[in-house]
C-alpha positions in Angstrom: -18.2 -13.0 2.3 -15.3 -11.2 4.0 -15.4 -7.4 3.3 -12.3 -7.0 1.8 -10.1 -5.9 4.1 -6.3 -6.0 4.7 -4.9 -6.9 8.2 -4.4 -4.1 10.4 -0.4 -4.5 11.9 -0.7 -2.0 15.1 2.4 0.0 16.0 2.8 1.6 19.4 2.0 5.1 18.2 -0.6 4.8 16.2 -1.5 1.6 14.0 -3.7 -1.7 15.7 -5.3 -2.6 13.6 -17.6 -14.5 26.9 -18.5 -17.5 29.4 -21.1 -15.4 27.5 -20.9 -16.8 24.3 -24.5 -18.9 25.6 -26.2 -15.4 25.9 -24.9 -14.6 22.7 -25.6 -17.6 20.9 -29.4 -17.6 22.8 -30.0 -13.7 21.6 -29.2 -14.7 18.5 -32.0 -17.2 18.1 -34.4 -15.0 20.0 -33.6 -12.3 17.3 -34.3 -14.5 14.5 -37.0 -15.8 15.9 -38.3 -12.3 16.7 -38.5 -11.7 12.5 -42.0 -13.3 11.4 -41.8 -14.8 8.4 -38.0 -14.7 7.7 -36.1 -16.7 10.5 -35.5 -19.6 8.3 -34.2 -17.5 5.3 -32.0 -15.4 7.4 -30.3 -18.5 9.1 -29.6 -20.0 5.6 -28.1 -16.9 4.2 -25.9 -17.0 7.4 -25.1 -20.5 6.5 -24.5 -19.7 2.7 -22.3 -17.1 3.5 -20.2 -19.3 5.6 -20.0 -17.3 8.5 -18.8 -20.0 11.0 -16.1 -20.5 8.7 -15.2 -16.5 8.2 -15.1 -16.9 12.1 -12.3 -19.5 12.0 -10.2 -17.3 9.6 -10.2 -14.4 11.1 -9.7 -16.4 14.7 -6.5 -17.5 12.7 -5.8 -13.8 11.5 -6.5 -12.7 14.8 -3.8 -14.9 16.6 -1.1 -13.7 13.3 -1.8 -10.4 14.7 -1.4 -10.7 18.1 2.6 -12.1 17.2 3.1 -9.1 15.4 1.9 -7.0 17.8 4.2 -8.3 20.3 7.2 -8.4 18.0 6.4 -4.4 17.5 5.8 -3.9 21.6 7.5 -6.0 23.8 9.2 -8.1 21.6 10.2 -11.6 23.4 8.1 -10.5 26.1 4.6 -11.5 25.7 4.5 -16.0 26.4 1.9 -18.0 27.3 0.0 -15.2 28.9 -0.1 -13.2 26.1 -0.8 -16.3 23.6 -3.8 -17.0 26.0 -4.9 -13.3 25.9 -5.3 -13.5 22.3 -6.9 -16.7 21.8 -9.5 -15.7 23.9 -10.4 -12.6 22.6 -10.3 -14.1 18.9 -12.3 -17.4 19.9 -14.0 -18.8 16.8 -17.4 -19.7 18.5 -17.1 -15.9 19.8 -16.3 -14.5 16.4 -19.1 -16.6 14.9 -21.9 -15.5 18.0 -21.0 -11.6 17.6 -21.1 -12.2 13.3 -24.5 -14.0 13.5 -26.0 -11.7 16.0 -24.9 -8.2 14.3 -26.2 -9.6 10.8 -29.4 -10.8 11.8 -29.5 -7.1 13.0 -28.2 -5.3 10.3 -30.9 -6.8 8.6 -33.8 -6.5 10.9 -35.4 -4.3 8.6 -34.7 -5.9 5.3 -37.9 -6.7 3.0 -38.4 -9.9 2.3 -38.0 -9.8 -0.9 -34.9 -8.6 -0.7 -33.7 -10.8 1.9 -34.9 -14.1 -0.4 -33.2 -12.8 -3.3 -30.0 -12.8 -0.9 -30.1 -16.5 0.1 -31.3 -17.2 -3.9 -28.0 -15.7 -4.8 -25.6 -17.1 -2.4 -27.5 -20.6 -2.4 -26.9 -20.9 -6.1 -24.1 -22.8 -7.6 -22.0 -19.4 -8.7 -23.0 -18.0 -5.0 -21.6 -20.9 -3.5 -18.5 -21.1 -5.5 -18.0 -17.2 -5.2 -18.1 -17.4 -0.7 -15.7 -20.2 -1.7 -13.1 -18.5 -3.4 -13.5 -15.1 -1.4 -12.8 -17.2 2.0 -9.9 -19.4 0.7 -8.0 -16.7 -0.8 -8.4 -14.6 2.3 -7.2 -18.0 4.2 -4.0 -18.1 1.7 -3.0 -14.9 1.8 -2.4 -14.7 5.4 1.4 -16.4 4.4 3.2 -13.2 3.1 4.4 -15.7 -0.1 0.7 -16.2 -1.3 0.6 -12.6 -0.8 3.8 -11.0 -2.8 2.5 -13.6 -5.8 -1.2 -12.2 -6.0 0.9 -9.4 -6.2 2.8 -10.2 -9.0 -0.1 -11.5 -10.6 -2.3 -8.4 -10.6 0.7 -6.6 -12.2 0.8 -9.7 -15.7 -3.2 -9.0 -15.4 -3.0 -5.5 -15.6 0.3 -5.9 -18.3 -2.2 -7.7 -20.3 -5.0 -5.8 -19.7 -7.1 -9.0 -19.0 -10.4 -8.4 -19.4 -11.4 -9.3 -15.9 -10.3 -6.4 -14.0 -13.3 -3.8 -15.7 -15.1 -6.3 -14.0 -13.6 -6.2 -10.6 -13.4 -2.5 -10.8 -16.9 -2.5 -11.0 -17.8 -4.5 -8.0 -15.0 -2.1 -6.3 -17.3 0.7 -7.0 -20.5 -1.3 -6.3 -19.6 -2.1 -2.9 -17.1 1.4 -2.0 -15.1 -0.6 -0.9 -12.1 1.3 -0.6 -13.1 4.4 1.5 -15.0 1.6 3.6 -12.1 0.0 4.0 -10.7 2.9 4.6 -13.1 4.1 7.5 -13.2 0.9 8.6 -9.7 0.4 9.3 -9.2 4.0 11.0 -11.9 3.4 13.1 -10.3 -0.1 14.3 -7.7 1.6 15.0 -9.3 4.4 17.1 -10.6 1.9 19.1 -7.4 0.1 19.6 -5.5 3.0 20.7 -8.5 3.6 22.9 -7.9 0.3 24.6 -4.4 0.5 24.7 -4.8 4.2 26.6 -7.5 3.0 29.1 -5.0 0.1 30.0 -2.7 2.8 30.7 -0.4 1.1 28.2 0.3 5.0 26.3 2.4 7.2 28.6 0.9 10.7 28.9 -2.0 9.8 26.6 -4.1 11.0 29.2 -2.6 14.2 28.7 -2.8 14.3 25.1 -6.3 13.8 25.0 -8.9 12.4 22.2 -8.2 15.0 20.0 -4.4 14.6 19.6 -5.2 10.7 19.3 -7.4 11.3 16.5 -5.3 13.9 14.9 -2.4 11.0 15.0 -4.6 8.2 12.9 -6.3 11.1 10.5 -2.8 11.8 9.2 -2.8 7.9 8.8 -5.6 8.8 6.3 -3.7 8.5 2.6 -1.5 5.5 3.7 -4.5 3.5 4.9 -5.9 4.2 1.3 -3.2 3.2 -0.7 -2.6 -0.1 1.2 -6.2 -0.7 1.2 -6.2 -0.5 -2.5 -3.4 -2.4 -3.2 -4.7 -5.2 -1.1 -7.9 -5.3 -2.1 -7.2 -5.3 -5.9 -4.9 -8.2 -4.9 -7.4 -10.3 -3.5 -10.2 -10.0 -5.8 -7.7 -10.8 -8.4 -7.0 -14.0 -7.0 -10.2 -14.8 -5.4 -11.9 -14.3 -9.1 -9.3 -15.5 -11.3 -10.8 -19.1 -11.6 -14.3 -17.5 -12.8 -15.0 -16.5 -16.2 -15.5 -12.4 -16.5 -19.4 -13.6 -17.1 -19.8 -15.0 -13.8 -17.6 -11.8 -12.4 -20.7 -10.0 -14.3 -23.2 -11.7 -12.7 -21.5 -11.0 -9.4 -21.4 -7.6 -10.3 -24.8 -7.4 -11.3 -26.3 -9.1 -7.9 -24.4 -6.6 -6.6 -25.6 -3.5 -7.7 -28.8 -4.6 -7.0 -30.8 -3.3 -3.6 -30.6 -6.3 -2.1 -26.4 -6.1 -2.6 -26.2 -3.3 -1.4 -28.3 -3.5 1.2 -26.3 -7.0 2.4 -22.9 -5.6 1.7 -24.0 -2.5 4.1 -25.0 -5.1 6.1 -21.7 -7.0 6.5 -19.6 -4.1 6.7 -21.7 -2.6 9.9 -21.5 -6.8 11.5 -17.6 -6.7 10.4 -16.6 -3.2 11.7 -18.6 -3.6 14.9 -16.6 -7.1 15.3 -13.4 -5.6 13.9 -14.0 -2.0 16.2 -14.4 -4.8 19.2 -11.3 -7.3 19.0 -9.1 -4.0 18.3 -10.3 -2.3 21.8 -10.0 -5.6 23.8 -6.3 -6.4 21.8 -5.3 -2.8 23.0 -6.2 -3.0 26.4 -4.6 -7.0 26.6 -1.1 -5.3 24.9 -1.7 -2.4 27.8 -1.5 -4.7 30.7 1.2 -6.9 28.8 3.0 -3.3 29.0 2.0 -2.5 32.6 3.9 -5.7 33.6 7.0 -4.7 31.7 7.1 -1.4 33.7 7.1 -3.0 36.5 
């Protein structure tokens, strides 16, 4: 389960957004391991969330971002070296380590009972069917054509007033995700414009300082909240639209339980730790890409 999340398109200004991978894979196991009791139920609710296959999407997601990050700063420019750059920051056995590791963590402190009533939910047949849908309509709309027709269909939903959409507005409130969206996405791109600055890839950014960097992506603030709407209203519409509003309910339900909220506070630190990564290592790749042009 993807937090629901549009793609963050960086701009020069202001928008971005290991060899180790052993180590990470290894910590991860030791960290499991390290929770008596609840190693085994942990790695199946990382298996019945899909996470190796969230991994490969947002690898994908990852290497759509990195063209239209060169089309918006040096377009024509970037070639194999950049391509290379950006496949290996977005490498899905990578993505997958850092997910697995920040989730066992987030959860460290989890009850059991809690944690059980995760996998018992996600196991299930609705579960199942619900990571399903979430993960292949985040897949689809990556093409902007799957995108402008979830569009268009949450517009006849809403022109109808399907029934549906109380639902999805209350798993919208269940989960805030909006203003975490919201943070989440201004604080990638903090940490892109971060990495683009200590690449030197920002002239006089030095100068400007933190606070004038930060001033720039506050004033980003409303935007950020009205695409993050729209989007997010998009893709639950299309993720859900082959459920019945019952099994939306249900969702809903698990949701506003502790354990739902404690998992979907869970996946939004593991995402936005991943996310706040990839952002700071794109910015300082598109710095040096930028560096080179100067030259």
């Amino acid at each position: 389960m993807i937090p629901a999340r549009a793609r963050d398109l960086p701009t020069r200004r202001t928008q971005p957004l290991r060899g180790v991978l052993l180590a990470i894979l290894a910590f991860a196991c030791a960290l499991l391991a390290a929770l008596p009791g609840r190693a085994g139920t942990i790695a199946d609710l990382d298996a019945a969330l899909a996470l190796g296959r969230t991994a490969e999407i947002l690898s994908a997601e990852g290497v759509g971002q990195g063209e239209d990050l060169e089309d918006s700063l040096f377009p024509g420019q970037g070639g194999a070296r950049w391509a290379a750059m950006v496949a290996e920051i977005h490498d899905a056995d990578r993505l997958y380590a850092e997910l697995s590791v920040a989730l066992a963590g987030a959860l460290a402190d989890a009850p059991q009972a809690e944690i059980d009533a995760m996998v018992d939910f996600f196991a299930s047949d609705l579960g199942a069917r619900v990571v399903d849908l979430e993960l292949s309509a985040r897949a689809a709309l990556a093409d902007p054509a799957v995108q402008d027709l979830a569009d268009l269909a949450l517009e006849d939903a809403r022109a109808a007033e399907a029934p549906e959409l109380a639902e999805i507005a209350r798993f919208i409130a269940a989960n805030d995700l909006i203003e975490r969206n919201v943070m989440g996405a201004m604080n990638a791109n903090v940490a892109f414009m971060r990495g683009l600055s200590d690449g030197g890839g920002v002239p006089g950014a030095a100068d400007e300082g933190e606070a004038a960097m930060l001033a720039d992506i506050w004033a980003q603030e409303e935007a950020l909240r009205a695409e993050s709407e729209a989007w997010v209203w998009s893709f639950l519409n299309l993720a859900y639209d082959p459920l019945g509003t019952d099994e939306i309910a249900a969702y809903v339900a698990f949701s506003e339980t502790a354990a739902g909220a404690r998992l979907n506070a869970a996946l939004f630190a593991a995402f936005d730790a991943l996310f706040e990564m990839l952002s700071y290592e794109l910015g300082n790749a598109a710095a040096s890409m930028l560096a080179g042009e100067q030259l």
